[in-house]
C-alpha positions as CSV (number, residue, x, y, z in Angstrom):
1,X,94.5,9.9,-32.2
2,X,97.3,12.5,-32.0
3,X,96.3,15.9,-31.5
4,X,97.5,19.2,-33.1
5,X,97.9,22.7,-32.9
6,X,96.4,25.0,-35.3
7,X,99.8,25.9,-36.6
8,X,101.1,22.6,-36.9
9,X,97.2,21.7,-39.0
10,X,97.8,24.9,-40.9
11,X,101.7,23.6,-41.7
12,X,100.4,20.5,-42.6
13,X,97.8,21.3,-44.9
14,X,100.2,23.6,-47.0
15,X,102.8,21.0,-47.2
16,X,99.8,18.6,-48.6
17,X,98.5,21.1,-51.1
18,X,102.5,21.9,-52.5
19,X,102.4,18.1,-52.5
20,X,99.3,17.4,-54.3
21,X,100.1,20.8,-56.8
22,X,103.1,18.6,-57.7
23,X,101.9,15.7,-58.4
24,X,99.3,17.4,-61.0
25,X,102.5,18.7,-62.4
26,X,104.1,15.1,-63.0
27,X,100.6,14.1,-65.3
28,X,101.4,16.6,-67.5
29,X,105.3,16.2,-67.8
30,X,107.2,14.3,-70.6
31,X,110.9,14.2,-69.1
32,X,111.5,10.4,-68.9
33,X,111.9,8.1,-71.6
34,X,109.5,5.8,-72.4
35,X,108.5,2.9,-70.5
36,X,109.4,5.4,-67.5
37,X,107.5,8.1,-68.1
38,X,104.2,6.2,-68.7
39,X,105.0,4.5,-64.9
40,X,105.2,7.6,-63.1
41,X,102.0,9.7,-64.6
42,X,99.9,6.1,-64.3
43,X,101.0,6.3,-60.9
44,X,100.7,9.3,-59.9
45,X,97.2,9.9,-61.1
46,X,96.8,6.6,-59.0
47,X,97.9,9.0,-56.0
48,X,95.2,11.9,-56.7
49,X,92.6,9.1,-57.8
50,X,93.1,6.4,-55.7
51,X,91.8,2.8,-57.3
52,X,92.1,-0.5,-56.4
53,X,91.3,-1.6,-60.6
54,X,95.2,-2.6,-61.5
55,X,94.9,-5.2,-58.7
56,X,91.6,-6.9,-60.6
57,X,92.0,-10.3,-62.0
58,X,90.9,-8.9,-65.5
59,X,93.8,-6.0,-65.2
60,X,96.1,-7.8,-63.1
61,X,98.2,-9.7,-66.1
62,X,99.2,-6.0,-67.7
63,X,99.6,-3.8,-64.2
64,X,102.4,-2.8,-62.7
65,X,101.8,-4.5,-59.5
66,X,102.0,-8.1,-61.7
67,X,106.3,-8.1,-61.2
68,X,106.4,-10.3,-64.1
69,X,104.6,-7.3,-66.0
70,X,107.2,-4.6,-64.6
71,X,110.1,-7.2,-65.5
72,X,109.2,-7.4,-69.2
73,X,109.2,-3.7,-69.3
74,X,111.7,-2.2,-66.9
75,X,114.0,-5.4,-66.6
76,X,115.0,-7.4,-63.6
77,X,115.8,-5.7,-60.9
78,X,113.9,-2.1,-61.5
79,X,110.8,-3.7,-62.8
80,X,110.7,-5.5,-59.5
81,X,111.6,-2.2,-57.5
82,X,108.5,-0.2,-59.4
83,X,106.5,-3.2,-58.9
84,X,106.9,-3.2,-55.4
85,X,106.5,0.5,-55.7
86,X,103.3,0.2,-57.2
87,X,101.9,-1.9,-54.5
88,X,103.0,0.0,-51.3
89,X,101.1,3.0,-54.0
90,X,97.9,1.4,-53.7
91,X,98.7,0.8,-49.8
92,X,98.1,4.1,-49.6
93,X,94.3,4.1,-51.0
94,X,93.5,2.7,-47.4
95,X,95.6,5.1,-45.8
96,X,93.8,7.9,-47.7
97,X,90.8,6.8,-46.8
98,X,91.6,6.4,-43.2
99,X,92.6,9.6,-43.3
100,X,90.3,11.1,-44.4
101,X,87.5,10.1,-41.9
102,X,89.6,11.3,-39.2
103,X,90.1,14.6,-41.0
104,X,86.6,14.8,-41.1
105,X,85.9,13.8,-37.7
106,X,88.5,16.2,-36.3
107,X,86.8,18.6,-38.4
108,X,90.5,19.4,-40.5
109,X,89.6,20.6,-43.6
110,X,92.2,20.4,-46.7
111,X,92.8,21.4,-50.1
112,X,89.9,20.8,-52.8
């Protein structure tokens, strides 16, 4: 496990709390047009809230992750770019998790 200096934990955890701050912003924001917009606050509450739901069998025929879904809304090429977005997105559920129980272990606390 890499180890870190208090300076370097206290860098990181502001950088994570600007981070998360702006991705609460991006919920909230209405600047793309529509089917973009929708895309990037579904994903980024997917970032705060991590879930593994889009990738059910029961959800998986109108989620992003399906590419066929993503082409019928974005079109060829960027519906398969946001799909493959979508999936490396809920890669990082795992990683979060991970994480986390290092964090935790290390005793590095973090934003609320």
């Amino acid at each position: 496990m890499l180890e870190y200096q208090e300076s370097e934990v206290d860098l990181l955890l502001e950088r994570e709390e600007l981070a998360d701050g702006r991705i609460q912003e991006m919920l909230s924001e209405h600047i793309l047009p529509e089917p973009y917009g929708a895309y990037f606050r579904k994903e980024a509450s997917g970032i705060l809230h991590p879930s593994y739901e889009a990738a059910l069998p029961e959800n998986y025929e109108t989620s992003y992750l399906n590419p066929a879904y993503a082409v019928s809304l974005f079109g060829g090429e960027m519906g398969r770019l946001l799909s493959f977005l979508s999936y490396e997105l809920l890669n990082m559920a795992a990683f979060q998790a991970e994480n986390s129980y290092y964090r935790a272990k290390a005793g590095i606390g973090g934003p609320s």
